[in-house]
C-alpha positions as CSV (number, residue, x, y, z in Angstrom):
1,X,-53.7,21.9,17.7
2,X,-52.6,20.1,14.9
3,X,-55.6,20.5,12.7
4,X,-54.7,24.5,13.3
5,X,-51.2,24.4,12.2
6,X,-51.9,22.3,9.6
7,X,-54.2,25.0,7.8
8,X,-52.0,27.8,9.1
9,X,-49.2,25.9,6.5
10,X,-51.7,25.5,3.8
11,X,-52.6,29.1,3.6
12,X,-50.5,30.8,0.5
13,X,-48.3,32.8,2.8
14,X,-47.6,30.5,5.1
15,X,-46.4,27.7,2.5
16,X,-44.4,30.3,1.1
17,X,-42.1,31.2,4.2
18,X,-42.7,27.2,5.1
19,X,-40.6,26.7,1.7
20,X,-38.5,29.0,2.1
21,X,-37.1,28.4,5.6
22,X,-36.8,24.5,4.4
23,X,-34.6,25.3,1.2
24,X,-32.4,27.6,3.9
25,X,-31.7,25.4,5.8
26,X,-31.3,23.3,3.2
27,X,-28.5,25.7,1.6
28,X,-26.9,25.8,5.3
29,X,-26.7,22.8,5.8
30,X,-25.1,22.2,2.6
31,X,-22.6,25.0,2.8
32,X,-21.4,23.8,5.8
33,X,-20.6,20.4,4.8
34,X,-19.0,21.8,1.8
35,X,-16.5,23.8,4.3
36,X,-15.9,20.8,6.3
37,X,-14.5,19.6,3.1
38,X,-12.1,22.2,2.4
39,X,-11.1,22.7,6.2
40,X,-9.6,19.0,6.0
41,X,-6.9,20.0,2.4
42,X,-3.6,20.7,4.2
43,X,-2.2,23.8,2.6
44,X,1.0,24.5,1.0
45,X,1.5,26.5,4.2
46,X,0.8,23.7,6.6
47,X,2.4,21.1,4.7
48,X,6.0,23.2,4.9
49,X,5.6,23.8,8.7
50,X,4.8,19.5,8.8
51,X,8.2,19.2,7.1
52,X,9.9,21.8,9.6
53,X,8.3,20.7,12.5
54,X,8.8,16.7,12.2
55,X,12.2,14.7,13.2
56,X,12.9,14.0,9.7
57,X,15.1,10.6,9.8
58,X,18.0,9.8,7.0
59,X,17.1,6.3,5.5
60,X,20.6,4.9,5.2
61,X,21.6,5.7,1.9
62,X,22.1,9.5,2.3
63,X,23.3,11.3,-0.8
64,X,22.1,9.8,-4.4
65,X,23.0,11.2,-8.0
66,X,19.7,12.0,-10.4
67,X,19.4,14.2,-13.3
68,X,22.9,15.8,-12.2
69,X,22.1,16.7,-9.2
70,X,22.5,15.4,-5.6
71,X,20.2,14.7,-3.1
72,X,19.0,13.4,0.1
73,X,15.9,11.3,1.0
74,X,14.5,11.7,4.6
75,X,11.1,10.4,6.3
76,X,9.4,11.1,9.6
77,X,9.2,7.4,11.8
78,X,5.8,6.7,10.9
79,X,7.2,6.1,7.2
80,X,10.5,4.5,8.4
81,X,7.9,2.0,10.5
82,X,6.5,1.1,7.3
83,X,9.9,0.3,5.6
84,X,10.5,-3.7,5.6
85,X,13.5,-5.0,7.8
86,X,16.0,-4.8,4.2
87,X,15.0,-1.2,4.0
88,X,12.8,-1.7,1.0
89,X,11.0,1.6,0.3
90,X,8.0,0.1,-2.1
91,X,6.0,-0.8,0.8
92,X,2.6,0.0,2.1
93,X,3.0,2.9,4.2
94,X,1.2,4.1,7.0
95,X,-1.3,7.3,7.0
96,X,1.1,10.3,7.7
97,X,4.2,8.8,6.7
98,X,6.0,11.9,5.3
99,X,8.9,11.5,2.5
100,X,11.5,14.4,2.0
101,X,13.7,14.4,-0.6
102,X,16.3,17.4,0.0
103,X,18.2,18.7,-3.0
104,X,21.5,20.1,-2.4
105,X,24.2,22.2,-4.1
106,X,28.1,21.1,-4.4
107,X,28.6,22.5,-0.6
108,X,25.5,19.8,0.8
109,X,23.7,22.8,1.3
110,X,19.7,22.1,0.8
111,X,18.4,23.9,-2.3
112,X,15.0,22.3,-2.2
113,X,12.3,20.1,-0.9
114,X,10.2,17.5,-2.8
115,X,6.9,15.9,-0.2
116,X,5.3,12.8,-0.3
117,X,2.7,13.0,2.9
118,X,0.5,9.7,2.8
119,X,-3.1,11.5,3.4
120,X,-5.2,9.8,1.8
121,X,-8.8,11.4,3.0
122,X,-7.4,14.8,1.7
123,X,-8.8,16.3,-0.9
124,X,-5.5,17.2,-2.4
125,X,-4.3,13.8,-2.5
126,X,-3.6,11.5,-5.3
127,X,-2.7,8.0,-5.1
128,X,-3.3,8.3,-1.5
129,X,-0.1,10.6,-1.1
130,X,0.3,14.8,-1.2
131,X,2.2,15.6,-3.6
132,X,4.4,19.6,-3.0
133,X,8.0,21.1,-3.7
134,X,9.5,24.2,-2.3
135,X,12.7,26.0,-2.6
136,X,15.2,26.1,0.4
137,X,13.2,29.1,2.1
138,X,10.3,26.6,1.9
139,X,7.7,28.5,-0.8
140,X,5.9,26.5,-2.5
141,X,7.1,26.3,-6.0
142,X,4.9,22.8,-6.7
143,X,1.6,23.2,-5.0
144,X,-0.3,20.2,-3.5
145,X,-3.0,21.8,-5.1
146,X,-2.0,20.1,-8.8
147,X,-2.6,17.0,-7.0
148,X,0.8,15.4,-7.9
149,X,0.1,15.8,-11.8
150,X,3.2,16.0,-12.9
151,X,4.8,13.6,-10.3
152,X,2.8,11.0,-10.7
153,X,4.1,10.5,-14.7
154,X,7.4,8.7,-12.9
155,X,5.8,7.8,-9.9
156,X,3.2,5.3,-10.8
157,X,5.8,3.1,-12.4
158,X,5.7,1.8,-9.0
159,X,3.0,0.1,-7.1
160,X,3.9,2.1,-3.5
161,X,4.2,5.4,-6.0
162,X,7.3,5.6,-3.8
163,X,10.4,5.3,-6.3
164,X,13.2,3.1,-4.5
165,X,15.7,3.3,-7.1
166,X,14.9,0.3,-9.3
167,X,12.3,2.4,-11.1
């Protein structure tokens, strides 16, 4: 029995299809690792519907002054877990700690978002950390998709890439 399948492969035809069905499955196989891949990069989209969809928690200090405009720092309890027992924001934080930092006008009214979401097996991430903005309606106008390119220039001055004020 195998002496007959084994010179049914060796005939030209046969190795032909027999090559052909290996390098398909092959390309299958491949293909479908390759979407696993993708399917784990949170979206702008998703990452938005995280921030709407979390108990976002002040972290004492409320309302800070940079580059003339106010604004508000918030993190979900995974990253306020993380914090040290001073409050210290350059710490280690956990996977899925989530950073907001809410921009708002003269009236407190929240013009914007900035995200930090500590995910560090996504493909989008940098440092570890997702990087997004998104005006008040909660487009993305910063997609996590740059891979925090043009936060990162500030950011890495510190070791967390979480900027506590000193930086």
């Amino acid at each position: 029995m195998i002496n007959a399948l084994y010179l049914s492969v060796n005939k030209p035809d046969m190795k032909k299809l027999y090559t052909l069905a290996i390098l398909a499955t092959a390309l299958v196989l491949a293909s479908c690792s390759r979407e696993s891949d993708e399917s784990t990069a949170l979206s702008d989209e998703a990452l938005i519907s995280v921030v709407n969809q979390t108990e976002v928690l002040d972290v004492g200090v409320s309302i800070a002054r940079m580059k003339s405009q106010d604004f508000r720092i918030r993190m979900n309890a995974i990253a306020k877990n993380s914090l040290s027992a001073e409050g210290n924001m350059s710490v280690t934080y956990a996977v899925n700690s989530m950073l907001v930092k809410e921009y708002l006008n003269t009236k407190g009214e929240v013009t914007g978002y900035d995200v930090m979401y500590k995910a560090p097996a996504d493909p989008n991430s940098s440092g570890g950390w997702l990087w997004a903005s998104y005006d008040q309606d909660g487009h993305p106008t910063y997609s996590v998709n740059l891979r925090g390119a043009n936060c990162n220039s500030c950011h890495v001055k510190s070791s967390t890439l979480v900027l506590d004020g000193k930086n």
